[in-house]
C-alpha positions in Angstrom: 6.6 -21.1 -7.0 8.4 -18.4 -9.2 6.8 -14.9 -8.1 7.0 -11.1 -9.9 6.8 -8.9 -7.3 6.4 -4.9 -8.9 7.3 -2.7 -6.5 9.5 -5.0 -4.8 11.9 -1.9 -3.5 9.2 -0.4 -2.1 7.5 -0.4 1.4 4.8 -2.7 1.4 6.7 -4.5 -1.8 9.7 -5.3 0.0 8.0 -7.0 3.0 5.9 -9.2 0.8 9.5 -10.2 -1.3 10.7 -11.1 2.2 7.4 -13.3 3.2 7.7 -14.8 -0.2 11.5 -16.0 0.4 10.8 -17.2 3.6 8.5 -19.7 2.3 11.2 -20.5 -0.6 9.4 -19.1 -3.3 11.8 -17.8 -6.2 11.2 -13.8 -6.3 11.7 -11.5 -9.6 12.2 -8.0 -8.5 10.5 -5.4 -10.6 11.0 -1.8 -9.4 12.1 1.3 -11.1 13.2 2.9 -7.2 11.2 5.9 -7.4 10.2 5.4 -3.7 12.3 2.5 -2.9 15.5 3.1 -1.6 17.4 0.1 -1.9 16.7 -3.6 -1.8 18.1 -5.7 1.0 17.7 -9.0 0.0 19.5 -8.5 -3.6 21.9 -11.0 -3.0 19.4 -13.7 -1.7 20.0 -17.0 -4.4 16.3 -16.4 -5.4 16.1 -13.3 -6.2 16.3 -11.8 -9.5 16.2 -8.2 -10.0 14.8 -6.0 -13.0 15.2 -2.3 -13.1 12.8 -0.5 -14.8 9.3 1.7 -15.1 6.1 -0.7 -16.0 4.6 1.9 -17.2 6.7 2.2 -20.3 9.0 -0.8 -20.3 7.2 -4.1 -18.8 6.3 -6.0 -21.5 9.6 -6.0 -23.5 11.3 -7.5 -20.5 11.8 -10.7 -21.8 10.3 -12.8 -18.5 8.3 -15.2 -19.0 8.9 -18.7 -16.6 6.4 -17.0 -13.7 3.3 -18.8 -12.0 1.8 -15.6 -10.6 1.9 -11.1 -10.1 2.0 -9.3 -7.2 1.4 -5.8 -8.9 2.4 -3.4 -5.9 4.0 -0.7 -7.8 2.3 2.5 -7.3 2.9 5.8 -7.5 0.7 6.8 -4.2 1.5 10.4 -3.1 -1.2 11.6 -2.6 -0.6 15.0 -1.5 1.3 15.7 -4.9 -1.9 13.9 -7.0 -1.0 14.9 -10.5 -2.4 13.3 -13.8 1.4 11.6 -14.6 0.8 10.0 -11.7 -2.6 8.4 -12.5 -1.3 7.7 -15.8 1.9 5.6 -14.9 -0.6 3.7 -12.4 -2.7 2.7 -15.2 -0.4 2.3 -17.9 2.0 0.0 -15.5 -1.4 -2.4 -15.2 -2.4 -2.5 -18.7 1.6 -3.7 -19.5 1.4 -5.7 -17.2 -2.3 -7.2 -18.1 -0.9 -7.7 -21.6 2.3 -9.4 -20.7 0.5 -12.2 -19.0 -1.8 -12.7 -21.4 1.2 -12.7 -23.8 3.0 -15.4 -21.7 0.0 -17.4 -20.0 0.4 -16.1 -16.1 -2.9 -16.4 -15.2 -2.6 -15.6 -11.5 -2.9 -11.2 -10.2 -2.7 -10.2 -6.6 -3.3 -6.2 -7.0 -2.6 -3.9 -4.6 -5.6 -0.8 -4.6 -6.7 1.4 -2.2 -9.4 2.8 0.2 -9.2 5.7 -2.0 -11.6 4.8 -4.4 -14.5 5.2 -2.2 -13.3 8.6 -1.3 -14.9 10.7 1.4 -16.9 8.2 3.2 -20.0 9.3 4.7 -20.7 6.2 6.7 -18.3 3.9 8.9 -17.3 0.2 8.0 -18.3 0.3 4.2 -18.4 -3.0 2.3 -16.9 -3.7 -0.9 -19.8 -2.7 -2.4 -19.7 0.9 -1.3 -19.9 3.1 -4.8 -16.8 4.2 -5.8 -16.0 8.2 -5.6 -12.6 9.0 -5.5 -11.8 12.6 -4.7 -7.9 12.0 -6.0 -6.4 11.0 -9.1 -4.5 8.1 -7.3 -7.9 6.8 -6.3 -9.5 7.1 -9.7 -6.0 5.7 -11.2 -6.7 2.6 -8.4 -10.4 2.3 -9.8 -9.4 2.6 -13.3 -6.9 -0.2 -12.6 -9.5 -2.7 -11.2 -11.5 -2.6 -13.7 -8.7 -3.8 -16.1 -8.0 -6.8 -14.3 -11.8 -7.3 -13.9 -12.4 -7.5 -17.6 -9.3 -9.4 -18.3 -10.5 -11.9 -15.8 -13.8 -12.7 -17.8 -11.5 -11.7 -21.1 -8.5 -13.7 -20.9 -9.9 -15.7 -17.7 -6.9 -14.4 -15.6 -7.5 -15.1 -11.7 -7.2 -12.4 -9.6 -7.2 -11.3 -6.1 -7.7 -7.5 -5.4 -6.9 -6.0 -2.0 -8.1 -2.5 -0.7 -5.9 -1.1 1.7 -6.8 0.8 4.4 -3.5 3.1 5.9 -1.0 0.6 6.2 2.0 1.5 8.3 5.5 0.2 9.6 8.9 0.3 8.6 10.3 1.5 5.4 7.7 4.1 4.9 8.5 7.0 2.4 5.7 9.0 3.2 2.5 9.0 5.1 1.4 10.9 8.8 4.2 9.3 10.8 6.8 9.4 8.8 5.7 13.4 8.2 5.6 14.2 11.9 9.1 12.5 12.7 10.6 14.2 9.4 8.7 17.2 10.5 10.1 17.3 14.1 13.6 16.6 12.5 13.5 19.5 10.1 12.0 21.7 12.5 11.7 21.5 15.9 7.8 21.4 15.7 4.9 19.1 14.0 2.6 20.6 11.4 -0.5 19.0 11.3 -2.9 19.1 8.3 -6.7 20.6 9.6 -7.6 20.1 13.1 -6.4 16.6 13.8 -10.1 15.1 13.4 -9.7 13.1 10.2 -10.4 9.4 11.6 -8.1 6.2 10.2 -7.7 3.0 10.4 -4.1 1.8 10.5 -3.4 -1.6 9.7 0.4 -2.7 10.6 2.5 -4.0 7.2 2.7 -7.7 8.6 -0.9 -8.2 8.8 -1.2 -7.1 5.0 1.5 -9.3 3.9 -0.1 -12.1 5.5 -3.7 -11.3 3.3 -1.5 -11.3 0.2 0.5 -14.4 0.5 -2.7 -16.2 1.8 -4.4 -14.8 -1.6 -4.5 -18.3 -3.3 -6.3 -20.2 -0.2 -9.3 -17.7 -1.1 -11.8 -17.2 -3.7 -10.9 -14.3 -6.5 -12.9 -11.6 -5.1 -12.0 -8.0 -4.3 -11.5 -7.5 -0.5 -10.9 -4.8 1.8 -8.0 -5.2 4.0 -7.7 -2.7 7.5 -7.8 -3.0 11.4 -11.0 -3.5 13.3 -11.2 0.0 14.7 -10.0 3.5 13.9 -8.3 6.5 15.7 -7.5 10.1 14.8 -4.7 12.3 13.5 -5.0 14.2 17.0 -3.9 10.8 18.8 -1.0 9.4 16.0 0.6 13.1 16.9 0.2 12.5 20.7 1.9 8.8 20.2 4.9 10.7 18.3 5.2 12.8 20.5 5.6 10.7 23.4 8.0 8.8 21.1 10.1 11.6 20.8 10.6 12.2 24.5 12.2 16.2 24.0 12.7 18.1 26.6 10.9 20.7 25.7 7.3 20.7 25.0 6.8 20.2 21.1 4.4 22.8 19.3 1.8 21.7 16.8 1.0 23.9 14.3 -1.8 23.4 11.9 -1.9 24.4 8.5 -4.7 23.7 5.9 -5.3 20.2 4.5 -4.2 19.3 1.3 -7.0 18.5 -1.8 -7.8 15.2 -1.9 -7.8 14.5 2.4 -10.8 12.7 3.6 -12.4 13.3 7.1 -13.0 9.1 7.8 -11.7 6.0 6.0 -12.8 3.1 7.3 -13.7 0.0 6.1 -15.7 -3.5 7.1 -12.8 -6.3 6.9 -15.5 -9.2 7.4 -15.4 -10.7 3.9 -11.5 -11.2 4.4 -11.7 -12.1 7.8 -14.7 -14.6 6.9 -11.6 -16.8 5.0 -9.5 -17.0 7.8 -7.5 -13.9 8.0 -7.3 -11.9 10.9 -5.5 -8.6 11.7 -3.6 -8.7 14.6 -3.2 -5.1 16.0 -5.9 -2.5 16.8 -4.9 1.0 15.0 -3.2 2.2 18.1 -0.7 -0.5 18.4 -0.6 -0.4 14.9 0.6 3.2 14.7 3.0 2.6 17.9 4.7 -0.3 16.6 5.6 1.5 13.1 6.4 5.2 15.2 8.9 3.1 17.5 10.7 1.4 13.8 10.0 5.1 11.8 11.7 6.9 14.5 14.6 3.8 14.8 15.4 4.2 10.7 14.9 8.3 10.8 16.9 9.2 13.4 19.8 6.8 14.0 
């Protein structure tokens, strides 16, 4: 199978381009390295790699020989939500949406978010749970979805959607570990965003990989993809902490959250798991696991 993976510099993009070589699939590269720093498998025989920004340049690439997407690229910093940012999202799917129907790739896995249900008001919603995004990344994601939706009856396009609870591990650019680490690094001390209450499920990057390259053993459905549990911003400090191991005790400071922060995100994994997928940490080890590899690539 010949692959484009976009995003495949980035962090969950360049553990899916290593999945997807492992099982001898030839990977195309598509990644403009706005978060990504570099790509370690560039000189891998199978890989091909193409520098640029889908939301401007995607469909004058000139690829064509491909059998399915992986659209991954996102522009997902939340914190700094600003309407370019919403607007590359969408604009990168809609180039992308027209350069398979251009070129007859019928096959989309996409990458959303948890985001577009917003501020959740009841644990373990379903993927039926109304959409309310409080952030312009989460209304770019919902925008986005319902491209590839109406392409699908369109164009009849087959597509597998993923909503991502907070996925973690190695290679992250941003996100609450890698804050506190970069945080403790920079200054001594951990600044936490509100009281350490917001609740999260953390999913470990492996176990997502394994949903997307599973995608075509499934139906084409929209599915939500986290851990079975949750835990709070108050504990992921108190497993950093311990990580770090300084000799003095470390002060956490709190400052206000930022717009766009929701108090629980959490969602009901049974339609994915009901295919055969399975997560394999709880949110704990989850968040241990990537803290041990963070703190590895940060302060070496």
């Amino acid at each position: 199978m010949k692959a484009i993976v976009t995003g495949g510099a980035g962090f969950i993009g360049s553990h899916l381009v290593e999945a997807l070589l492992k099982q001898e699939h030839e990977v195309i590269i598509v990644d403009d390295l706005s978060t990504g720093k570099k790509i370690n498998v560039k000189n891998h025989p199978n890989i091909e790699i193409v520098y640029c920004d889908i939301s401007k340049d995607f469909k004058y690439l000139g690829l064509k020989d491909a059998d399915i997407i992986y659209h991954i690229a996102s522009d997902s910093n939340i914190e700094k939500d600003k309407f370019i940012s919403y607007q590359r999202n969408v604009l990168g799917t809609m180039n992308i949406l027209e350069f398979m129907v251009q070129n007859g790739i019928n096959k989309i896995v996409f990458s959303s978010s948890a985001t577009v249900y917003g501020n959740q008001v009841t644990e373990k919603i379903k993927e039926d749970y109304p959409f309310l995004p409080i952030c312009l990344y989460g209304a770019s994601k919902v925008a986005s979805e319902f491209l590839i939706l109406t392409c699908m009856e369109k164009f009849k396009i087959e597509s597998w959607i993923y909503r991502f609870g907070n996925v973690v591990g190695n290679r992250m650019e941003h996100g609450v570990i890698n804050d506190f680490l970069q945080q403790f690094k920079q200054y001594g001390e951990i600044r936490m965003r509100g009281d350490g209450n917001q609740t999260r499920s953390f999913i470990y990057v492996d176990d997502v990989i394994n949903a997307l390259i599973s995608s075509e053993n499934r139906p084409c459905e929209i599915y939500n993809v986290t851990s079975n549990d949750t835990t709070n911003i108050q504990k992921v400090a108190a497993i950093v902490i311990n990580r770090i191991r300084a000799k003095n005790p470390i002060k956490i400071k709190n400052f206000p959250r930022w717009q766009g922060d929701v108090d629980l995100s959490f969602l009901d994994n049974n339609k994915l798991k009901a295919t055969g997928w399975s997560p394999t940490m709880c949110s704990e080890e989850a968040v241990k696991k990537a803290t041990e590899e963070l703190y590895g690539e940060i302060f070496k």
